[in-house]
Each structure stands twice: as structure tokens, then as C-alpha cells.
Legacy VTK file of the C-alpha trace (Angstrom):
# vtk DataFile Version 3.0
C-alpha trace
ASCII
DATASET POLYDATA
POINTS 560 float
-8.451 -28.289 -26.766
-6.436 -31.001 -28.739
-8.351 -33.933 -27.466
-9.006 -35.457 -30.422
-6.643 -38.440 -29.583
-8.333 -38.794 -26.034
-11.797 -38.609 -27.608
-11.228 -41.185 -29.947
-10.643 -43.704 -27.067
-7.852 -45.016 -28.308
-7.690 -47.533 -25.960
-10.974 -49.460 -26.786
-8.341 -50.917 -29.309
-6.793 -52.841 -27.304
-9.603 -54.365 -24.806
-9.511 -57.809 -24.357
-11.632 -59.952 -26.294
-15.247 -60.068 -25.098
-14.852 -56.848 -23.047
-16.981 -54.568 -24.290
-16.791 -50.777 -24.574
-19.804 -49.522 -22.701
-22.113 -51.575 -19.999
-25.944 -51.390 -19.213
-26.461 -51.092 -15.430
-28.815 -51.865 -13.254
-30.155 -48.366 -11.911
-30.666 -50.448 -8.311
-29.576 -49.835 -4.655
-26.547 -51.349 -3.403
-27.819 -54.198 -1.292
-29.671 -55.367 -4.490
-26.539 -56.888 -5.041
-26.670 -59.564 -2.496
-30.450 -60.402 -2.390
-29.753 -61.395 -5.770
-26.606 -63.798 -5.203
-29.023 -65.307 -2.511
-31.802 -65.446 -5.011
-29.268 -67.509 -7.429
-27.036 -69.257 -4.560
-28.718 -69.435 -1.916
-27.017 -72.362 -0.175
-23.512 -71.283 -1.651
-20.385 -69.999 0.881
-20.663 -66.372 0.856
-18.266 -66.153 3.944
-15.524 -67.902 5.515
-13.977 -67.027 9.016
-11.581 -69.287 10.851
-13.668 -72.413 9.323
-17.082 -70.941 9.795
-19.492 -70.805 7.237
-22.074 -68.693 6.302
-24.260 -69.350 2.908
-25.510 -66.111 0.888
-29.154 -67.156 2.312
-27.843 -66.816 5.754
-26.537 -63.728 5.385
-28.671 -61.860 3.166
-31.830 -62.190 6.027
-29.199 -61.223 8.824
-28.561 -57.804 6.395
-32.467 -57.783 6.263
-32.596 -58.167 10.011
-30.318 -55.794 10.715
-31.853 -53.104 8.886
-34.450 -53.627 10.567
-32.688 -53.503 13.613
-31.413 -50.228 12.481
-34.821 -48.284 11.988
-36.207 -49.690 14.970
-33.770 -47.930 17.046
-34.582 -45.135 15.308
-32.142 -43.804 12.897
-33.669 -42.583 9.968
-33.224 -42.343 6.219
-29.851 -41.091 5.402
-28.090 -40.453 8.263
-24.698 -41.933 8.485
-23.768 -45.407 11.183
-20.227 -46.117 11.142
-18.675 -48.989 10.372
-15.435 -49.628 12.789
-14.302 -53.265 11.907
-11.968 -55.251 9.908
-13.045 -58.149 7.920
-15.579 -60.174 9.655
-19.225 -61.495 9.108
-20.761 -58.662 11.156
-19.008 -55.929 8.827
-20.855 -57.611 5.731
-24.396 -58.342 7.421
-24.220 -54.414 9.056
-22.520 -52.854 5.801
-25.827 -54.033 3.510
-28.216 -53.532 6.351
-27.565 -50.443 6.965
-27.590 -49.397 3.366
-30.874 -51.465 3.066
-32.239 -49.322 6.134
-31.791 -46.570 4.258
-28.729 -45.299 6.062
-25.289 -43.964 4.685
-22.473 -46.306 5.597
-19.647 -44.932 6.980
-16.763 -46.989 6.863
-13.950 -46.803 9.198
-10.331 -48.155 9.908
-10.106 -50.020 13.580
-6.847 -48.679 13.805
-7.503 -45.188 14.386
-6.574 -43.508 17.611
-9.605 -42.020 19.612
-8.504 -38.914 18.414
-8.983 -39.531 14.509
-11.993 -41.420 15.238
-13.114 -38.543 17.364
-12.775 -35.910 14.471
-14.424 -37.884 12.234
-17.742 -38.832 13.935
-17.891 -35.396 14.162
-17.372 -34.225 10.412
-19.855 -37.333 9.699
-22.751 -36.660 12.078
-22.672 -40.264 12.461
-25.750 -41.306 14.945
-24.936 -45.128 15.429
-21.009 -46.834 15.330
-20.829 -50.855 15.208
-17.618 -51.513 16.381
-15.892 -54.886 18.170
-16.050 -54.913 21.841
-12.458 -55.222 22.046
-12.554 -51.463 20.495
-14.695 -49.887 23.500
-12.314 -48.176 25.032
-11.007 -46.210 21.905
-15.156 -45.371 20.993
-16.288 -44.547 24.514
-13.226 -41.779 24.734
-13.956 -40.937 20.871
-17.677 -39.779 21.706
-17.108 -36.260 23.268
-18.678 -34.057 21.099
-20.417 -36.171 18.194
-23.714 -37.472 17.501
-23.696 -40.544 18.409
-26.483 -41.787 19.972
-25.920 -45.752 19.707
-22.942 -47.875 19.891
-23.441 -51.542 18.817
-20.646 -53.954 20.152
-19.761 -57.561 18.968
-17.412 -60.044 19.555
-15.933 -62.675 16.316
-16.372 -65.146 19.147
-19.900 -64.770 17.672
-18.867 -66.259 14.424
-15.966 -68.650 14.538
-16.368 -72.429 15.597
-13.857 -72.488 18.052
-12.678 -69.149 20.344
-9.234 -70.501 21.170
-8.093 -70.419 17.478
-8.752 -66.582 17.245
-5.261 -64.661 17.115
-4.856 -62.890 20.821
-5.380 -59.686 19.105
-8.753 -60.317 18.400
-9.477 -62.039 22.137
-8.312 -58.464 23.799
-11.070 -57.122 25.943
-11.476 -53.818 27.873
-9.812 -53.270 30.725
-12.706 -52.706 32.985
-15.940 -51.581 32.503
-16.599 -49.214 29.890
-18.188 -45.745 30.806
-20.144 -43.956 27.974
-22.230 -40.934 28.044
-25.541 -41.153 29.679
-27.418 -40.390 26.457
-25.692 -43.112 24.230
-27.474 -46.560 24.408
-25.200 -49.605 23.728
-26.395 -52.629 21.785
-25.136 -56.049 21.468
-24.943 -56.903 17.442
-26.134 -60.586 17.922
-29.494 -59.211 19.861
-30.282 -56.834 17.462
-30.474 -59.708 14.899
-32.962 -61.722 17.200
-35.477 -58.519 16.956
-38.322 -59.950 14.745
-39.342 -57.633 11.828
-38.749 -56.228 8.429
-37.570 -53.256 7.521
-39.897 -50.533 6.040
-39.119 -49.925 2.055
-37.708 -46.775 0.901
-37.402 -45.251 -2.336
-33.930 -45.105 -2.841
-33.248 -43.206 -5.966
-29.288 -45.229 -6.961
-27.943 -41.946 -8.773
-28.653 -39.256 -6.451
-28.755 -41.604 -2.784
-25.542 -41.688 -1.652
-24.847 -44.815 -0.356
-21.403 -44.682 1.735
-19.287 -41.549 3.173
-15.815 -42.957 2.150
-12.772 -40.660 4.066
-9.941 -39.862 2.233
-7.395 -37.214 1.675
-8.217 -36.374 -1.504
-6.078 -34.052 -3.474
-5.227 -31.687 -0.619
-4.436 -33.216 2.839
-7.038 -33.796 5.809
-9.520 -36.319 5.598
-12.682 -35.264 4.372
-16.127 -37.753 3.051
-16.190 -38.851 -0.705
-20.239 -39.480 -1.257
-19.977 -42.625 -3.294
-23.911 -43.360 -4.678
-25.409 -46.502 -4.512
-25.124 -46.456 -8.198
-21.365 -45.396 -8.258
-21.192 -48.761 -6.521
-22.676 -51.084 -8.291
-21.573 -49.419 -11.731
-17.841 -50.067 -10.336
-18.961 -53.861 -9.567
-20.206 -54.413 -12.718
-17.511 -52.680 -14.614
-14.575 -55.311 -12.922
-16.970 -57.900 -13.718
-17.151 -57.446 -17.101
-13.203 -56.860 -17.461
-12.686 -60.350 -15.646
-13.757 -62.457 -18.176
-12.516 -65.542 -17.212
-13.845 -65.697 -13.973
-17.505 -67.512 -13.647
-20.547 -66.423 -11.015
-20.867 -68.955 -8.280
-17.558 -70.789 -8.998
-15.006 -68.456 -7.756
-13.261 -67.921 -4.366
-11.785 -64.545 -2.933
-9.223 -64.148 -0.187
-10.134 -61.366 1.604
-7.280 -59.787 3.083
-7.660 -56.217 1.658
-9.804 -54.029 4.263
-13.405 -53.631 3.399
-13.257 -50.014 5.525
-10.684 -49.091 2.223
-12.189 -48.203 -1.208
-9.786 -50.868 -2.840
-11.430 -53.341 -0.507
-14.634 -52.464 -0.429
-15.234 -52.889 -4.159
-12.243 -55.148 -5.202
-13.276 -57.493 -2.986
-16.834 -57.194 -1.087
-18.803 -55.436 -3.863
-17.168 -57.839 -6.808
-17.541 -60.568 -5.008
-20.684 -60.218 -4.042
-21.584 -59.485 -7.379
-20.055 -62.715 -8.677
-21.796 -64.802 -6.147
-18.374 -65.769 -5.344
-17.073 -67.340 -1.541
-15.304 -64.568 0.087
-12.484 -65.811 2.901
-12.351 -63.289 5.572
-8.820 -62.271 6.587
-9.341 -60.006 9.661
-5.773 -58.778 9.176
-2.853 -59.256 6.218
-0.265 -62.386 7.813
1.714 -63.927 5.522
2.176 -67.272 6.899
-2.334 -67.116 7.524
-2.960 -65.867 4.018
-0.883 -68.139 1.999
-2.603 -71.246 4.035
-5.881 -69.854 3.295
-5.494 -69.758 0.013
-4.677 -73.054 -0.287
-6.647 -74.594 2.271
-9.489 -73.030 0.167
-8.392 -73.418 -3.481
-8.896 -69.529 -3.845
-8.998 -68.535 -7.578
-9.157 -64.463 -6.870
-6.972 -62.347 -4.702
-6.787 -58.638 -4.950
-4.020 -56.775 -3.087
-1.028 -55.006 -2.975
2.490 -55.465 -4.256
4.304 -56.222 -0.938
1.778 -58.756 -0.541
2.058 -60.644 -3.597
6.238 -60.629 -3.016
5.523 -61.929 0.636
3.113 -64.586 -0.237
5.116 -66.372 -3.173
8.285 -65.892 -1.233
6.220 -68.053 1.895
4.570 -70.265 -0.619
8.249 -71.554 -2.043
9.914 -71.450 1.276
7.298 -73.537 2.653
6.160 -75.780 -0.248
2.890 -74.646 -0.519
0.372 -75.482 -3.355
-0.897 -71.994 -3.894
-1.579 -72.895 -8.003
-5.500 -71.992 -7.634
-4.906 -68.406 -7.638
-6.415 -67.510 -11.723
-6.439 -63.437 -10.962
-5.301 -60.727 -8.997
-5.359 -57.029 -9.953
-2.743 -55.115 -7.897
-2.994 -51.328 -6.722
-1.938 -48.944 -4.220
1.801 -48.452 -5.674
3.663 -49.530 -8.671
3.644 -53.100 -9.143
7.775 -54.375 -9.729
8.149 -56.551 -12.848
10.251 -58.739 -10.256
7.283 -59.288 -8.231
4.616 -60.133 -10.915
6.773 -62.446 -12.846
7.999 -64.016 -9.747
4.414 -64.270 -8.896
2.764 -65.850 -11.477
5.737 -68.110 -12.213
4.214 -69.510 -8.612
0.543 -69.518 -8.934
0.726 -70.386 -12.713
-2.371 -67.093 -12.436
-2.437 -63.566 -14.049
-1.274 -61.034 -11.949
-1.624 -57.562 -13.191
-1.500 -53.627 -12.258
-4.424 -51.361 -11.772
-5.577 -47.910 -10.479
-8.380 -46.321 -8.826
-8.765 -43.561 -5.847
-11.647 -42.996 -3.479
-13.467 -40.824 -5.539
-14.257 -43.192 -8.425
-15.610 -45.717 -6.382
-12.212 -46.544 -7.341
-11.445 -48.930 -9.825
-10.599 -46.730 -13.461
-8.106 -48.518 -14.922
-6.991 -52.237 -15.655
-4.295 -54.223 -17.434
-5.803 -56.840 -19.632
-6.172 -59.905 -17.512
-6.450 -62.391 -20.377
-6.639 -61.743 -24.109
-4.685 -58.734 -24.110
-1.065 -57.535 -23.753
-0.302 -56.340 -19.726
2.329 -53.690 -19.840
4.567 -53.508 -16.944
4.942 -50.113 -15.605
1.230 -49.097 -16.941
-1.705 -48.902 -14.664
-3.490 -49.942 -17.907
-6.778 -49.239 -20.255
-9.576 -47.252 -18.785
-12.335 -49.874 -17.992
-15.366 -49.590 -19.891
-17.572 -46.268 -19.853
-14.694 -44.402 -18.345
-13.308 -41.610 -20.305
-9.705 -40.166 -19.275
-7.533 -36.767 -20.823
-4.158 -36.006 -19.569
-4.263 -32.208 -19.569
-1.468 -29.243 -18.631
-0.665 -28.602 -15.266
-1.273 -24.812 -15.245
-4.248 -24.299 -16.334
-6.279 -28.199 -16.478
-8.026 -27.268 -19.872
-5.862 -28.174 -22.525
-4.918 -31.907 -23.625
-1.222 -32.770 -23.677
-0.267 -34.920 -27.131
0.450 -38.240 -26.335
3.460 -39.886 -24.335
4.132 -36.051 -22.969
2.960 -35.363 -18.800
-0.061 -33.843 -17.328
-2.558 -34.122 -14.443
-4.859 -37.360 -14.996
-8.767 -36.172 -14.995
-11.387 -39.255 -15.319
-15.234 -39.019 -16.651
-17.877 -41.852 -16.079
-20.717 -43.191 -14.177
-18.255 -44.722 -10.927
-17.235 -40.894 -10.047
-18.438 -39.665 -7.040
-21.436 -36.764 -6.757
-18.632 -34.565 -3.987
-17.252 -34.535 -0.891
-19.432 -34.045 2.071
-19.522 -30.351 3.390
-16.722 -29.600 1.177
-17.968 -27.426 -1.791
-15.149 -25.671 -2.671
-13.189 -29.060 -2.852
-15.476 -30.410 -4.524
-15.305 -27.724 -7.336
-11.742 -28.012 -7.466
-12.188 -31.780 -7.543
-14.959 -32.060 -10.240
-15.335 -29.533 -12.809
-16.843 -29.773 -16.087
-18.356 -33.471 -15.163
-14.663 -34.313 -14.963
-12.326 -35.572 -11.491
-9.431 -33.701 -11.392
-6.978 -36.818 -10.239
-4.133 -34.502 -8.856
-1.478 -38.010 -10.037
0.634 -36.818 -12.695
0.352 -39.253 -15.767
1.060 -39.912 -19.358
-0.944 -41.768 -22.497
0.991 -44.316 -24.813
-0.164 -44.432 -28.681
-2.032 -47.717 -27.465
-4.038 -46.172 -24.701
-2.408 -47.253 -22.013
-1.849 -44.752 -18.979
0.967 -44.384 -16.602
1.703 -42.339 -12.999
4.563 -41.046 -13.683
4.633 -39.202 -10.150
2.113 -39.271 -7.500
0.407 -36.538 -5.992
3.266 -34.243 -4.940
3.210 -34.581 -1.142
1.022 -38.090 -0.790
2.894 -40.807 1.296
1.867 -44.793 0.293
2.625 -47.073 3.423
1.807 -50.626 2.364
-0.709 -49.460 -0.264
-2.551 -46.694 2.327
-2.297 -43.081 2.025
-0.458 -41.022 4.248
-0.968 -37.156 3.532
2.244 -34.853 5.693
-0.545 -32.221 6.973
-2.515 -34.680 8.949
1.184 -35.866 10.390
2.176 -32.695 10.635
-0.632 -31.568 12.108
-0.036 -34.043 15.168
3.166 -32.846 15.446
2.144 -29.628 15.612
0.550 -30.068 18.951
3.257 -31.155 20.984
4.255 -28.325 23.218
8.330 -28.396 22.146
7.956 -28.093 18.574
8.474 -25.101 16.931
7.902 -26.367 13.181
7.482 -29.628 11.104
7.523 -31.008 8.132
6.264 -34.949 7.266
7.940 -36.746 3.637
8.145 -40.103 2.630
11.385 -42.299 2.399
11.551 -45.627 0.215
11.549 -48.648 2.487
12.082 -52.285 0.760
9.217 -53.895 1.887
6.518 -50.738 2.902
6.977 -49.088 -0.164
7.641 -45.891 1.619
7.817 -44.673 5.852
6.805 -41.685 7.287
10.275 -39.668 7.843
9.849 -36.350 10.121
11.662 -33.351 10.112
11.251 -31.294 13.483
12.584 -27.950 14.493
12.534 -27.497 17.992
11.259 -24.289 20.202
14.283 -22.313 21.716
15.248 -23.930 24.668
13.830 -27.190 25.036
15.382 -30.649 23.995
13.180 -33.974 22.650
14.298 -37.337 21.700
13.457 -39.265 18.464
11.380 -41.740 20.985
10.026 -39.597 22.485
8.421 -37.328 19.375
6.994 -40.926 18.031
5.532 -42.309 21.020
3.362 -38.845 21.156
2.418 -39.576 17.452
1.171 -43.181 18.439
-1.102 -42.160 20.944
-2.982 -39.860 18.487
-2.030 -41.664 15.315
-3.052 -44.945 13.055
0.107 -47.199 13.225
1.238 -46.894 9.344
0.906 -42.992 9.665
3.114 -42.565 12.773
6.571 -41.986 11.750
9.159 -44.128 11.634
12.344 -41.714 11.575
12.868 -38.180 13.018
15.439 -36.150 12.516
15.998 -33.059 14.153
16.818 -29.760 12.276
17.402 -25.916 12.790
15.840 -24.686 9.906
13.004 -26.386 7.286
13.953 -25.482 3.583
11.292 -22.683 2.297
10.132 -21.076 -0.359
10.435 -17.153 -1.044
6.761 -16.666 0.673
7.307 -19.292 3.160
6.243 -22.433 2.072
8.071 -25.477 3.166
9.683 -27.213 0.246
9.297 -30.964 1.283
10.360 -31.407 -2.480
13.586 -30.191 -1.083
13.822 -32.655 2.266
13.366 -35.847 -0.563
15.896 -34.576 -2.732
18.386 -34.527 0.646
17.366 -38.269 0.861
17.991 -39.221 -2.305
21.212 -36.860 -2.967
19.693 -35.484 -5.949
LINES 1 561
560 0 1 2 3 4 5 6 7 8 9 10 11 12 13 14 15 16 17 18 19 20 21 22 23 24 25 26 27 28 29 30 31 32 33 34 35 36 37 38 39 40 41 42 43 44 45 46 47 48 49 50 51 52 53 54 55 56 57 58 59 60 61 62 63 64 65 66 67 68 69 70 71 72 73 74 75 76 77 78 79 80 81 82 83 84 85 86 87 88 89 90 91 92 93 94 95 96 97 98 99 100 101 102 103 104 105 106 107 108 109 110 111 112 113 114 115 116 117 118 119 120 121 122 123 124 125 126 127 128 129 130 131 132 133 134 135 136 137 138 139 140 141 142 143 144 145 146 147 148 149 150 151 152 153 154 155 156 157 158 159 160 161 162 163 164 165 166 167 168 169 170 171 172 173 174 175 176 177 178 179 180 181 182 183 184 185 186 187 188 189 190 191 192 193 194 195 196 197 198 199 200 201 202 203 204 205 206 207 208 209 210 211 212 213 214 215 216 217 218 219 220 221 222 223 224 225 226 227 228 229 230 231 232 233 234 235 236 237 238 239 240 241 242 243 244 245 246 247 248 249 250 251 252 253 254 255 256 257 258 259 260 261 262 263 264 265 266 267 268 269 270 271 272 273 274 275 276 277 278 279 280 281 282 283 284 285 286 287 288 289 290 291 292 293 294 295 296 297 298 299 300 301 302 303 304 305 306 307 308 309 310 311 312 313 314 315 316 317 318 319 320 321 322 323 324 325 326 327 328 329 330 331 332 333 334 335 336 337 338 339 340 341 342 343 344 345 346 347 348 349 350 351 352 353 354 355 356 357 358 359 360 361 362 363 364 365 366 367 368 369 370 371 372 373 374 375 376 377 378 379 380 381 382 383 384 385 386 387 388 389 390 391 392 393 394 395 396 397 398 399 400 401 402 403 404 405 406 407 408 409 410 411 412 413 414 415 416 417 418 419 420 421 422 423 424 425 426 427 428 429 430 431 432 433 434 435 436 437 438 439 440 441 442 443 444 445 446 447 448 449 450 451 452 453 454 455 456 457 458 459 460 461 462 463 464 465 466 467 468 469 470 471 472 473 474 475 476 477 478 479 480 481 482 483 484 485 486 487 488 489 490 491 492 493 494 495 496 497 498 499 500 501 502 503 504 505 506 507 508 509 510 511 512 513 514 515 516 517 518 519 520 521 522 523 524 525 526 527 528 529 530 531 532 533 534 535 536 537 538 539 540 541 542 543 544 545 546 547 548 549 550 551 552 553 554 555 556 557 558 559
């Protein structure tokens, strides 16, 4: 009710010259994508790693190679193989070979502790991981319990000209031999790609296959599988394409320093730039100093991040008289984007830098500022991007519109949203109803049809641009033997956005240090979820039925 304003898409008004509303897509599976950059550009950089090159030719018959790789071993049509790895050649060639095998990929940060990785192998039913061989030691004490039947282990040794020149985190090797369960085979990833074959064809049908189990949070807490379809995928591809005008297939450069295991990454980045048959530099990890000489040593024209990146690198880039003037485009997401940064930013490159906004479940990309052509609005995460359709709609009851410039809940329609969360039906019918995605981000709609957060989801944590939700903290917490209760908020930080701030009430009796309560969280924890501060307290604030009112512990910070 009182949509009108919202169905009148308001906001094709102000798209960008030569974007147009609504798209025809390809109804093909994902790793269509590359075979046709290699059919185009076949001889063309589609990767860069420490200086080593590999052309979309190459890499599209190692992805056909590996899928083969993949059946022969004998996982079958659409069970999951996980994907632990940061940026590297082996993450590209396994993430379309697997997808090509018919497989679900599963894609996974290298960060998480044995225990995370452990509870989700098992939510998964993942049957094969690929993982580095400096990881072995987290996987092998991960695989109590799961389904995994194959681990295949590889080194970036494999794929950079000189070994030496690899940061020591990436040389770090088990510390002695590595025992797995007796049913789990282990593969080396450069064998499997010797194995001579091709892989048998399947019938993937692009709307209904899913093609990757990406984890999130969600609207509610604990990490649970969006099923993004192969078609979600390559809609979401095609739809930053065609807002990007400016940029041209086969003459554009990414930095890749956004994970590929994130949603943000994964499309941003590998997807897009696949898509635009563009050279994607492989950043295993974000370093300031290493990104801002990569983009410069390779004249890149396209880097997607996050704010505290773009601050970091222009900040290097002057202190160190760097030419980083390539740069044409960069669409920022995972927190507000300061007007300090952006104009500070493109005063630098002399390139457009601009906000966006996405989340897992729509594959993710849903909104844009115009790039070129069009007015970017500081503070806005911009126009919905074509085909997607967007209300704002009252918080009690999700149904009716709210007029314009007035807050609701943010719900999103079109072809990039995903078909539900695996094993989670009543999530997903919370999530998705009526063919719409309930976004749980509070939001408001200008009279030009631009959007804005105005608050995040009420409890959600953003460290650096990744989501931290309190009951997965909390839960951690939970376990250790002296505390009674917890509670997990976030507290602004001038460079992270936000840290992880815990409030603990001990048992009766027993006594715990701040060190102490964080060191337990690191050993079960990804690094930018463990908590940074702890403070000890007798009593959490509650509600009348006993609900702790974390709303409360951030007012406390903030003295309002």
C-alpha cells in the first residue's frame, strides 16, 4: 500500500546516460563467463601474481582441467568443495572448475579458526576443501565430524616467478607432518591439473542450479549458506557492467585486493572482471605500501574496495610520490564512504570514486552512485542498478510503503536475489517473502531516487568492511568456563570503522583478565571478530523479559 512513488521507479530518472533501465541476460552457467573472455582474449593477462602471468587461454583449460579433475575423483553434480584461499591463481582456476564440474562452490575465509571452519564443513556437507598447504594444520583439526572426503593442497610457490619475494606469511609451512583421517585422500592441486581429460557436460539449468553456498549472517546472527544461482551471478556481472560505462572489455586493469571468498569480492572484482575480459592483479592480502605499488606498477584503471582503503592508499601515494593517476573507477562498500575520503581521493587519482551497496543475498551489488554522467550524492548508497526494484516499507508490519524521505526497512526485488538459504526455511521465509528480500538495514528514499542507510542492522558490527554479528562472539564467549553472561557491541575506531568491544559478567567466585578473555577468543575466532576491548561488569542492561539491551551498552559509549 502507497507504493505508487516506488513503483514508478523514480530513480530511472536520474541514470546515467547510456545506462539503461532493464538488461537481457544470458540464461548461461557461470563459467560461461570465462570461456568466453578466452574465446575473445585469448592471449590477454587475466592474472597477475608477484610478476607472474597467466593469459585467459591459460587459465580457462586449467578451470577445464580441473573440473575434470574434480569428477574424476568422484564428487558428483552438486555437492559442495570448499574454497579456503585468498587471492591467488589456484582460487580462480578451482572456483570455475568446480562450478564447470558441476559442483557448488563454497567459498571460505583462510582466516577462520579450526573451529569456524569446523562448523561450517559441517552445515555445508562439503566433500572436497582446496586449501594452501600452509593451512593444513587448521583443515586436518577442522575435519572431525564433516564430509570431507578430499583435501587438495597447494603452494603460491606454484605460481610466482621467484619464491623468495613471497611475504613470510605466505612461505609458513606445517609444523610437522600433517595427520588426517584415514578415509580422507589428500591431493596436490598442480597434479590434479596434469590428469588428462575433459570433463563430462551437464545440464546446468542457470536459474534453478545454484552455483555457490555464500556464508553470511544474514539478518539474524550465525552464519548460515546464501544459494546464489549461476544466473544470480552472472545477472549481477552484467548489471555492474552495464552501469560502468566508461570502462572498455579487454582494456581495463583490476587490483584485486578485495577477497574473492567475500560476496563484494567475488563479483566486484572476479565475476566483473572476468566479464570485462579485464587483467585482474592478485593481492593475496590488503598492504598499503604493496597495493599502492601495484597499482602503479600496473597502470590499474579499476579498484573496488573499502573506505579505509581508499584513505590509506592516497595518504601512501602523496607521502611517497607515487603516480597512482590510472585509477578511472572504484565503487566503495562495506560502510559509509566519508566525503573527506572520496574527495581526497579522487583529487589524487584524478578517477571517480563513488559509494555503493549490496549484501550476500543479492549476489550483492543493488545499488550504485552514478559513476559518470550523473550526479554522486555523498551520504547515498545511490540508484538501484538496472532491473532491481526497491520499497522502503514500516517497520512493524513490512507491508506498507513509507512516503518518501521518511524511514523504513529496505526490501529489494530482481533477478541477482538469491533462491534461500541452505537448510534454513524458516529464514528464508522471513528473508524473502512475496518475491521480495527483506534487507533488515534501515533506509530512506530522496524525491530523486536515491537511497540511504540511515542505520544498519541493529546489532551488526562492520570491521574494515566485514561483518561481525555479537551472537557468534558471544557465543565464543559463552564457552569459557568463568563467564557467567556476555554481551558483544561495536565501538567506532578511526581507521576500522568499528572494534569488537565485550561486556562480560563473571561467575561468582572466579576472577579473569582482559588478556586473558581475548586470547581464548583468538584461538576459536577470525582475527577481525575477536575483540579488541573487554570490560568487566556486574550486571548486563535488560529488558523487562530479559533481553539484553546492547542498544543500551552503545549509548554508555557514546554518552547519549
Amino acid at each position: 500500500m502507497g507504493c505508487e512513488w516506488y513503483d514508478q521507479k523514480v530513480w530511472l530518472r536520474r541514470y546515467p546516460q547510456g545506462v539503461p533501465s532493464s538488461l537481457q541476460y544470458p540464461e548461461v552457467p557461470l563459467d560461461s563467463i570465462l570461456s568466453e573472455a578466452s574465446k575473445r582474449y585469448p592471449n590477454k593477462a587475466a592474472t597477475l601474481l608477484y610478476g607472474a602471468r597467466m593469459s585467459y587461454g591459460e587459465l580457462d583449460e586449467l578451470a577445464t582441467k580441473f573440473a575434470f579433475a574434480v569428477q574424476n575423483i568422484g564428487v558428483g553434480f552438486g555437492e559442495r568443495v570448499a574454497l579456503m584461499l585468498p587471492n591467488c591463481p589456484q582460487f580462480v582456476i578451482a572456483y570455475y572448475g568446480v562450478v564447470r564440474a558441476g559442483c557448488i562452490v563454497v567459498p571460505l575465509n583462510p582466516l577462520l579458526s579450526w573451529y569456524e571452519l569446523n562448523a561450517l564443513m559441517k552445515d555445508c556437507g562439503a566433500r572436497m576443501i582446496i586449501t594452501l598447504d600452509a593451512l593444513m594444520d587448521k583443515v586436518s583439526a577442522a575435519l572431525h565430524g564433516t564430509a570431507i572426503k578430499h583435501v587438495v593442497a597447494s603452494s603460491l610457490a606454484s605460481y610466482v616467478p621467484v619464491w623468495l619475494s613471497l611475504p613470510v606469511w605466505l612461505k609458513t609451512r606445517p609444523k610437522g607432518k600433517v595427520e588426517l583421517p584415514s578415509d580422507v585422500s589428500v591431493h596436490q592441486f598442480e597434479q590434479l591439473l596434469r590428469v588428462q581429460g575433459k570433463p563430462a557436460p551437464h545440464n546446468i539449468n542457470p536459474r534453478d542450479d545454484t552455483a555457490v553456498f555464500q556464508y553470511t549472517g544474514g539478518t539474524t546472527g550465525l552464519p548460515k549458506a546464501a544459494m546464489l544461482t549461476h544466473y544470480n551471478l552472472v545477472v549481477n556481472a552484467h548489471q555492474c557492467s552495464a552501469w560502468a560505462t566508461e570502462l572498455k572489455d579487454g582494456e581495463e586493469t583490476f587490483i584485486c585486493v578485495l577477497p574473492f571468498f567475500h560476496s563484494y569480492g567475488m563479483t566486484a572484482c572476479l565475476s566483473f572482471g572476468v566479464l570485462k575480459c579485464a587483467t585482474l592483479v592478485l593481492a593475496p592480502r590488503f598492504d598499503v605500501a604493496e597495493t599502492t605499488k601495484l597499482i602503479s606498477r600496473y597502470r590499474v584503471t579499476v579498484f573496488m574496495g573499502v573506505p579505509s582503503m581508499y584513505g590509506a592508499v592516497s595518504y601512501h601515494a602523496q607521502r611517497s610520490n607515487i603516480d597512482i593517476t590510472s585509477i578511472k573507477a572504484c565503487i566503495s562498500g562495506g560502510a559509509p564512504l566519508p566525503k573527506q575520503i572520496a574527495v581526497e581521493f579522487e583529487r589524487v587519482t584524478g578517477g571517480k570514486l563513488v559509494e555503493g551497496y549490496g549484501l550476500t543475498e543479492a549476489s550483492p551489488v543493488t545499488h550504485i552512485n552514478p559513476i559518470w554522467g550523473g550526479e554522486a550524492k555523498i551520504g547515498s548508497i545511490g540508484l538501484p542498478i538496472p532491473d532491481t526494484e526497491c520499497r522502503v516499507v514500516d517497520l512493524e508490519t513490512g507491508a506498507n510503503c513509507v512516503p518518501v524521505g521518511e524511514v523504513g526497512e529496505l526490501i529489494i526485488r530482481g533477478p541477482q536475489v538469491m533462491k534461500g538459504y541452505w537448510n534454513r526455511p524458516e529464514e528464508t521465509a522471513q528473508t524473502l517473502r512475496d518475491g521480495w528480500l527483506y534487507t533488515g538495514d534501515i533506509a530512506k528514499m530522496d524525491e530523486d531516487g536515491y537511497f540511504y542507510i540511515v542505520d544498519r542492522k541493529k546489532d551488526l558490527i562492520i570491521v574494515e568492511g566485514f561483518n561481525v554479528y555479537p551472537r557468534e562472539v558471544e557465543e565464543v564467549l559463552y564457552s569459557h568456563q568463568k563467564v557467567k553472561e556476555a554481551a558483544v557491541v561495536g565501538e567506532k575506531h578511526p581507521v576500522r570503522g568499528e572494534i569488537v568491544k565485550a561486556y562480560v559478567v563473571l561467575r561468582e567466585g572466579q576472577d579473569a583478565t582482559e588478556i586473558e578473555i581475548i586470547e581464548f577468543c583468538r584461538e576459536r575466532l577470525s582475527p577481525y571478530k575477536v575483540p579488541r576491548a573487554v570490560e568487566f561488569v556486574s550486571e548486563l542492561p535488560k529488558s523487562a523479559i530479559g533481553k539484553v539491551l546492547r542498544r543500551k551498552l552503545r549509548e554508555n559509549q557514546t554518552g547519549e
